[in-house]
VMD Tcl script that draws the C-alpha trace (Angstrom):
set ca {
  {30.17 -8.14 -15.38}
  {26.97 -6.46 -16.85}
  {25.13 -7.19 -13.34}
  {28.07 -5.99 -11.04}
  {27.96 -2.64 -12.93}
  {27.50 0.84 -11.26}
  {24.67 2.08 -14.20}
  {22.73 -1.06 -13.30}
  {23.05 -1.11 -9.66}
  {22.73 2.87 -9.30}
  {19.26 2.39 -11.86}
  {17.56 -0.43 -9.55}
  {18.36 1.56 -6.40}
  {16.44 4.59 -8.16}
  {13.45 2.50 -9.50}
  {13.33 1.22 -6.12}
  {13.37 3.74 -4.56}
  {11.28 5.55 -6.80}
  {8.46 2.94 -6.18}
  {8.98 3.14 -2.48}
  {8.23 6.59 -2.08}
  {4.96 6.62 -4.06}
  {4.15 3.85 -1.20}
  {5.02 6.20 1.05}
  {3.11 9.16 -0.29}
  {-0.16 7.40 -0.60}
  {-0.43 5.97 2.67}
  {1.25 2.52 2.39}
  {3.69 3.51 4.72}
  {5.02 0.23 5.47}
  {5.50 -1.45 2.14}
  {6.90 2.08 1.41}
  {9.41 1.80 4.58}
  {10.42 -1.62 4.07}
  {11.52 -1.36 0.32}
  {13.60 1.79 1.14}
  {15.05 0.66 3.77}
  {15.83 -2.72 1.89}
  {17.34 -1.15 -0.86}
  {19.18 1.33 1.12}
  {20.46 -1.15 3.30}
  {21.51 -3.43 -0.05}
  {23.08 -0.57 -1.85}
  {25.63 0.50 1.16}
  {26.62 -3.68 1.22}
  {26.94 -3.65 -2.41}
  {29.11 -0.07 -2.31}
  {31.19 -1.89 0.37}
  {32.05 -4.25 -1.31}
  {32.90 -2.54 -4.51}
  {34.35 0.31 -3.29}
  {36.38 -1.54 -0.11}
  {36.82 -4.96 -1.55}
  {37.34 -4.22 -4.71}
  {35.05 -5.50 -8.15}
  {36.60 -9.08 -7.73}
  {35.31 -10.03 -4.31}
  {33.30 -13.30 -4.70}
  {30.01 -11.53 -2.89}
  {29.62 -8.71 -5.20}
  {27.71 -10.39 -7.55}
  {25.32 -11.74 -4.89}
  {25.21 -8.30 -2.93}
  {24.37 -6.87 -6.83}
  {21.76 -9.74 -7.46}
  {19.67 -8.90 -4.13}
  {19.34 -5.21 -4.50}
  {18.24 -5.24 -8.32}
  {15.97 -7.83 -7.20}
  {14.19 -6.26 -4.10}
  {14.17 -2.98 -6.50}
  {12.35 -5.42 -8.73}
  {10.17 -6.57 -5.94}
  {9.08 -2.94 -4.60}
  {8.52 -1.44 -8.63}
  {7.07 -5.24 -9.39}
  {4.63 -5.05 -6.49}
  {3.23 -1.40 -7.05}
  {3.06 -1.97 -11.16}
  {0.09 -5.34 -9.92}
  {-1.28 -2.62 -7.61}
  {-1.73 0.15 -9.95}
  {-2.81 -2.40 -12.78}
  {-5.71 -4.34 -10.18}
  {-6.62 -0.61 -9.25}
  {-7.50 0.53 -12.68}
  {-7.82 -2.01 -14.89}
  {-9.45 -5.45 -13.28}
  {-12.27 -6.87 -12.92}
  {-13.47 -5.50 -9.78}
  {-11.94 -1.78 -10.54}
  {-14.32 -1.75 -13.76}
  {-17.38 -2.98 -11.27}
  {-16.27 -0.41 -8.81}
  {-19.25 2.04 -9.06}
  {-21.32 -1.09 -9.00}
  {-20.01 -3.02 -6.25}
  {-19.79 0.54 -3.83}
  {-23.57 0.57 -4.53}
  {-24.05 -2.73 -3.75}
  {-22.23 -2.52 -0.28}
  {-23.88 0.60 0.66}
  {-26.98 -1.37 0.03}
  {-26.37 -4.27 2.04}
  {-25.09 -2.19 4.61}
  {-28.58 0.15 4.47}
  {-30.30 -3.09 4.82}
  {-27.93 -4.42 8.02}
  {-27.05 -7.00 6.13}
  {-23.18 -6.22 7.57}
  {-22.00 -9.81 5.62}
  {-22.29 -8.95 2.48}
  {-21.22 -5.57 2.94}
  {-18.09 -6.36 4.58}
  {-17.35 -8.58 2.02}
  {-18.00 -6.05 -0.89}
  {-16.02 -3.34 0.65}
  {-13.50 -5.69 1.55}
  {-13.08 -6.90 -2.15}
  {-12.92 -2.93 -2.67}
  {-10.04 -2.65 -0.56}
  {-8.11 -5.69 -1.86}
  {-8.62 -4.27 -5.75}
  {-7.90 -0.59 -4.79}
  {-5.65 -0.60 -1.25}
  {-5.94 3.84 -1.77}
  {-9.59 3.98 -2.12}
  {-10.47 5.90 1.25}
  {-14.15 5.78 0.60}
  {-14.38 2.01 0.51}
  {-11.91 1.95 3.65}
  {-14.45 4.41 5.39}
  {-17.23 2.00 4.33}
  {-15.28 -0.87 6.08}
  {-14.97 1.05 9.16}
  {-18.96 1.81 9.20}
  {-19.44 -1.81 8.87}
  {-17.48 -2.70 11.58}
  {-18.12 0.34 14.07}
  {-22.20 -1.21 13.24}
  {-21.18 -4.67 13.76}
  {-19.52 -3.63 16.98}
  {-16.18 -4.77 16.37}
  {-14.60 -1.01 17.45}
  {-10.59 -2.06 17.11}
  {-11.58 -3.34 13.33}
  {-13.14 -0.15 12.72}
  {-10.36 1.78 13.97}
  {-7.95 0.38 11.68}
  {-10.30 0.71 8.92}
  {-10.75 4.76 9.48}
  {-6.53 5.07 10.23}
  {-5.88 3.27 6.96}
  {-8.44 5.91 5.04}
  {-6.85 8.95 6.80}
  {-3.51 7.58 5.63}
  {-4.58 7.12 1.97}
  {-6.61 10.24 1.84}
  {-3.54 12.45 1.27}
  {-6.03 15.39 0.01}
  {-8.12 15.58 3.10}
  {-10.89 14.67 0.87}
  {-13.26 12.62 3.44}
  {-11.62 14.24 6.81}
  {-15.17 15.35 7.23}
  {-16.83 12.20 6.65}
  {-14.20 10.36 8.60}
  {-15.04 12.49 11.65}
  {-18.66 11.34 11.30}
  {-17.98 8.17 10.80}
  {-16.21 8.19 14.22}
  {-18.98 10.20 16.28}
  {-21.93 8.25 14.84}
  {-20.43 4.43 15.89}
  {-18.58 6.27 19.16}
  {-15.40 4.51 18.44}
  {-13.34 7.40 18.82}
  {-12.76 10.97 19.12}
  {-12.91 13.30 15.99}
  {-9.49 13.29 13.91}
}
mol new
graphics top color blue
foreach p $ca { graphics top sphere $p radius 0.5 }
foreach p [lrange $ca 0 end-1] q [lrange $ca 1 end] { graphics top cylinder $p $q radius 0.2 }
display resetview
């Protein structure tokens, strides 16, 4: 049984895997933790079966079916992230629609720009800029929790540091929080 075999089984675990540590390395830490732990958690009942059971047990090809399938799920899910981030709709607007929040927000119109950054968040879930511009929205609006969340999701996808500055002054201008 093609499915049931070790190449196939051992090359889903790695794509998997693979796909959940880019999750975890750009600040989607949970997606990142589940699909690892999913996968790790499938492989060890699929060895046990193989290895303890032997490669007629009547579960093996189910145990085999669910890990190539939530490798499928975690590589499946990142390839429509990567793709929305770089080659919808919205990610070819994104210059344009950043503008057009930071306008709305200049003008306190905080409706509209919530609603452009959050379209800017839902295209690109690693763009720390937009998730800084969420924050400011909400830390002017005066909903502090939201704005929290909003500034510990940028830190998490700004792996570089690149807007540690701008998130501390983010965080000192709406008095949210202390510095990070």
């Amino acid at each position: 049984m093609f499915a049931a075999s070790w190449l196939t089984n051992l090359l889903a675990f790695v794509v998997g895997q693979g796909a959940s540590l880019f999750y975890l390395r750009t600040g989607r830490r949970w997606i990142g933790l589940a699909g690892a732990v999913a996968t790790w958690l499938l492989l060890d009942w699929w060895l046990l079966l193989r290895c303890v059971h032997g490669a007629d047990a009547p579960e093996l090809g189910l145990a085999s079916g669910a890990l190539q399938l939530a490798a499928a799920m975690v590589a499946g899910s990142l390839g429509v992230a990567v793709w929305r981030r770089r080659y919808s709709a919205a990610a070819r607007q994104r210059t344009a629609l950043f503008a057009a929040g930071m306008t709305a927000y200049l003008r306190s119109d905080y409706a509209a720009a919530r609603a452009t950054f959050a379209r800017l968040v839902r295209t690109d879930p690693w763009d720390a800029a937009a998730w800084i511009a969420l924050g400011d929205v909400f830390g002017r609006a005066g909903e502090a929790k939201r704005a929290r969340r909003c500034w510990r999701r940028a830190r998490a996808v700004d792996t570089k540091a690149e807007f540690s500055d701008v998130l501390r002054s983010s965080r000192r201008a709406t008095g949210s929080a202390s510095a990070a």
